[in-house]
N, C-alpha and C positions, 0 to 999 in steps of 0.2 A: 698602582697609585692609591693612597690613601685616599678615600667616599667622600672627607671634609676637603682634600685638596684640589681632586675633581672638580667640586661641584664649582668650589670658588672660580676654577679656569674657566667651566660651562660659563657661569655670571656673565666673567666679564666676559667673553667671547658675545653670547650673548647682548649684552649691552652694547659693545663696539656692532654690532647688526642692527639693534634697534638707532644708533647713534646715524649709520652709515643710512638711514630710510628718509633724511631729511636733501641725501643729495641728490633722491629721484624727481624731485622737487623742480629740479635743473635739468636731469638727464631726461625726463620723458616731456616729450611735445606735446603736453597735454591740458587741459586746465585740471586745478585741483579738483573739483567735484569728478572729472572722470577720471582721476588718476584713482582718488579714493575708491569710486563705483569698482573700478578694473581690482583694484587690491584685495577688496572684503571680496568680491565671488574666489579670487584663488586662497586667499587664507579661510576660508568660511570650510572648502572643500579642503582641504591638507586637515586643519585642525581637528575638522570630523573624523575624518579617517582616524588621526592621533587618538582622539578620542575614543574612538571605539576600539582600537587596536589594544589602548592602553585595559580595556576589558570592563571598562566604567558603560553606564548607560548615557543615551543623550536626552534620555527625557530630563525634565522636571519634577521638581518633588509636589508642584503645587499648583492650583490656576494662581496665585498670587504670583507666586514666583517668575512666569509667564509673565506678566505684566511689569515689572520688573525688571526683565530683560528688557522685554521693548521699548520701556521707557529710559534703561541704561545706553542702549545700541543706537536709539536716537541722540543722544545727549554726546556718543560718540560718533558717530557720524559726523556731526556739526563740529566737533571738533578737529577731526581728520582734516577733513575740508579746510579748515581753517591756519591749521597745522602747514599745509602744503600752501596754499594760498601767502602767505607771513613770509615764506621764503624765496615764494614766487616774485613778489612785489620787491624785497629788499634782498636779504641774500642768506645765504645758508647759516654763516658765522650767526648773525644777527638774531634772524627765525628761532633759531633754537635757543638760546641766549633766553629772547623773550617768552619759549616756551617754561623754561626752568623758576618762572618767578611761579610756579601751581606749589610749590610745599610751602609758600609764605601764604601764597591766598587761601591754601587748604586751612592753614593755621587762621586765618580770619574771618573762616565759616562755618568754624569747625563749633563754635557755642550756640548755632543755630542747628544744629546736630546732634551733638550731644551734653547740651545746658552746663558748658565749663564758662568758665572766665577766661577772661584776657588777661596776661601780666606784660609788665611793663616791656618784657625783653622781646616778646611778639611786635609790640609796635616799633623798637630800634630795628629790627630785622625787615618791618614793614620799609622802615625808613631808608634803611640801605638799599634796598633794593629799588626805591622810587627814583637813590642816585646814582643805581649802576645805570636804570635805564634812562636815567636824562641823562646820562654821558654815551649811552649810544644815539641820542636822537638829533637828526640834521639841524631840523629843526620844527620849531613846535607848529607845524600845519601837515592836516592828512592830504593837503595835493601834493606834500613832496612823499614819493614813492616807499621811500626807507621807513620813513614816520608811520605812514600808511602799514605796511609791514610790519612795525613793532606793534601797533597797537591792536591789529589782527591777531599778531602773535601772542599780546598780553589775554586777548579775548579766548582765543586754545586755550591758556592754561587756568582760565579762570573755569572753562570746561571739563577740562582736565581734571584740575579740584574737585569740580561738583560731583565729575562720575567717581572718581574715587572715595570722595565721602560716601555716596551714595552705596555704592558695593560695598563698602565697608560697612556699613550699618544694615542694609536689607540679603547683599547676597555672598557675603563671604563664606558659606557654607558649602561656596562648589569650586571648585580648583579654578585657577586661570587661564587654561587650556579651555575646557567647560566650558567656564563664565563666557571667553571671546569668540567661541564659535557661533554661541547662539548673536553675538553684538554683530559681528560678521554681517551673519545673515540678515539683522537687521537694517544695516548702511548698506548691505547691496541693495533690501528690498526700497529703501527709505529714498535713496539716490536714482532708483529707473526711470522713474520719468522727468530728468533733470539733467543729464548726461547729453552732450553734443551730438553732431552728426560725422564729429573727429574720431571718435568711440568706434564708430562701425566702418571708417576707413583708414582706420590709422596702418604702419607699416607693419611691417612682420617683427623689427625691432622693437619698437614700440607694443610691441605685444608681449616679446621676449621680457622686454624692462617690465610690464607687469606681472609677467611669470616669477622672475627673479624677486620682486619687490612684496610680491604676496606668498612667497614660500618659503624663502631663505633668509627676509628680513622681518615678516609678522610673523607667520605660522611657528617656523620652525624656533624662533628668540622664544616668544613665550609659552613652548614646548620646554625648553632649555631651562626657562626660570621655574617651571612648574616643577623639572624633575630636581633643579638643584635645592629647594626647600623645601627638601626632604631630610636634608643633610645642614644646610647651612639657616640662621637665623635669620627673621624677618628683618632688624635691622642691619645685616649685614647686606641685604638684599639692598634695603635701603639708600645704605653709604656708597653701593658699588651704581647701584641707577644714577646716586648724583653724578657721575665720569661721563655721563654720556653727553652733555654741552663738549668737554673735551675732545672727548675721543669724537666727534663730528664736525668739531672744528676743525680737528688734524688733517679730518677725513677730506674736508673741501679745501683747507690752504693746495694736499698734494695731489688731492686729482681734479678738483675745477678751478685749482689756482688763481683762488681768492688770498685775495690780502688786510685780514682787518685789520682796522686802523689799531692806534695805542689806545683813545676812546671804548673801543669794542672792548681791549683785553680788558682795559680796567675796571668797564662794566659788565663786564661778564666775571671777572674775580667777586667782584660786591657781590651779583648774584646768586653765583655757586655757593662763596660763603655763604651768604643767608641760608640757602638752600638746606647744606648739609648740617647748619645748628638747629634748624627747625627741626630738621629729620634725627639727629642723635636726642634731642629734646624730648620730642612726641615719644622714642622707642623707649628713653628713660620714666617718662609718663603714663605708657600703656603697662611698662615692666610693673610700676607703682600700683599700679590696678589691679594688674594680675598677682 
């Protein structure tokens, strides 16, 4: 098979795994801070291995760089948590929905980063997206559950933004396999004294679902992304990461047999849109750079 058509299959495959991470969310009996703790120790240890297998080193090129990490792997941490948490509260369709508004917020933090302007088409994008999410919201109070859950979920992706501004301007210089084992390691170390007493009695399934959840849906995806960008373009990369509200939406209508409402789709159409103009936008803007 042709290297360009591979890689594209790895993507999406890939993406449908990272899509499929929001339904452990449901599946383990856990709270999110331990689900997260349990994830980073088995992706921390798969991605090392990746990594050193791949014949790269795992140091750092720098004490800055060091610091860096740990102030990335914090910033995701808190996100993860929050990630799982958003879906916990409301529901998977939802959760992720309100994850996908980070390539609007990235675009609104991005002049604190790298001293661009705003144009007027950033703010209609801001705009759509304030009405996909009041059309998924019950209603406007965090004691209703679902509300509670989007607005978690809008705080993920406001996270989500900042680590990816952030790697993007201080540590883009080291693969994403790299970059996440050291984040890893940080949300495991970040998370231990915060983790339940469910953590050390949980069942053998429940153990299994963390096996599954930190090897096949972290380690191994951003293994998968790492090798296909080799072959295919960042913003390719890009437009294939926006499918994954989709392809995890699919995921929970047909195995946790949710049903969102028409509300959800339509706010979730506004969002992705946004999404993915930001994202062909930004690629057309960086192309302009480069």
């Amino acid at each position: 098979m042709d290297p360009v058509k591979k890689s594209l299959w790895s993507l999406h495959f890939a993406v449908v795994l990272l899509g499929a991470t929001a339904l452990f969310s449901k599946i383990i009996p856990l709270s999110a801070t331990d689900i997260t703790f349990g994830r980073s120790i088995v992706a921390f240890c798969v991605l090392a291995i990746i990594v050193k297998l791949s014949g790269s080193s795992l140091r750092l090129k720098s004490a800055r760089d060091y610091l860096i990490a740990i102030a990335l792997g914090l910033v995701m941490s808190a996100h993860w948590v929050a990630y799982f948490a958003s879906m916990q509260y409301s529901s998977v369709s939802v959760g992720i929905i309100a994850l996908f508004t980070f390539p609007v917020i990235a675009v609104l933090l991005e002049p604190f980063f790298e001293g661009i302007r705003l144009v007027w088409q950033d703010i209609v994008s801001a705009l759509i997206v304030l009405i996909g999410i009041f059309l998924i919201v019950p209603e406007v109070s965090l004691e209703n559950e679902v509300t509670l859950g989007i607005a978690i979920g809008v705080f993920s992706a406001f996270l989500y933004a900042l680590r990816n501004l952030f790697h993007r301007k201080f540590f883009s210089h080291y693969s994403g396999a790299h970059a996440m084992t050291y984040q890893t390691l940080v949300i495991f170390l970040s998370l231990f004294f915060f983790i339940s007493e469910d953590m050390y009695t949980a069942s053998l399934e429940t153990y299994a679902g963390l096996m599954i959840l930190g090897i096949f849906l972290t380690a191994l995806p951003h293994a998968l992304i790492a090798a296909s960008l080799k072959h295919l373009r960042v913003k390719t990369f890009a437009l294939v990461a926006c499918m994954q509200p989709l392809y995890g939406v699919i995921l929970a209508i047909f195995i946790l047999d949710e049903s969102p409402t028409w509300q959800t789709f339509l706010g979730g159409l506004l969002v992705i849109s946004a999404a993915i103009y930001e994202t062909v936008n930004a690629q057309k803007l960086h192309s302009k750079k480069s």
